[in-house]
C-alpha positions, 0 to 999 in steps of 0.5 A, a space after each residue: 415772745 413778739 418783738 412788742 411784746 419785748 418793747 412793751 417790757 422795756 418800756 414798763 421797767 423805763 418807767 420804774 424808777 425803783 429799778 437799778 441797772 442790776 434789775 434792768 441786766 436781769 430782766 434784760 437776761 430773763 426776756 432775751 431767754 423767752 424771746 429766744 423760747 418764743 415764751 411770752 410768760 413763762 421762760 425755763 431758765 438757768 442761773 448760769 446761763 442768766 448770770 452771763 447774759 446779764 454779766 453778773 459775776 457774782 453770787 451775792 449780787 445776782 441772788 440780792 437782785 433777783 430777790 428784789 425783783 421777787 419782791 417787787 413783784 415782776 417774776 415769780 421764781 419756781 426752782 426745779 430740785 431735778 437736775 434734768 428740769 430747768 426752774 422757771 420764772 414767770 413774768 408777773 407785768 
């Protein structure tokens, strides 16, 4: 992932009045994990390691949210049952 393309996402979720801080943390977290893959659309990821980027402590909250953002239609979510593959999340915008 580019740095504009970084830029353009913010600006796309500044926009989005529907977006709480809980969604921006997560998002936040989801596009730092693809900056740092160099992966544009889809990012291999990790709850824990999700959770504490965007410094969500717990369970319920991060699992409503990243529901909503399913929802909403900014990622789609496909978890991995094998523990030696990560789940990923594609960016829908």
């Amino acid at each position: 992932m580019e740095l504009h393309n970084l830029l353009k996402y913010l600006k796309l979720f500044e926009r989005d009045t529907a977006l709480n801080v809980w969604h921006f943390a997560l998002l936040s977290a989801i596009l730092y994990l693809g900056y740092r893959q160099g992966q544009p659309k889809i990012i291999t990821v990790s709850r824990s390691k999700i959770m504490a980027l965007s410094h969500i402590k717990t369970l319920p909250t991060y699992h409503k949210y990243f529901k909503e953002l399913q929802a909403m239609g900014y990622i789609r979510y496909t978890p991995s049952y094998h523990p030696g593959y990560r789940s990923e999340v594609e960016l829908l915008f």
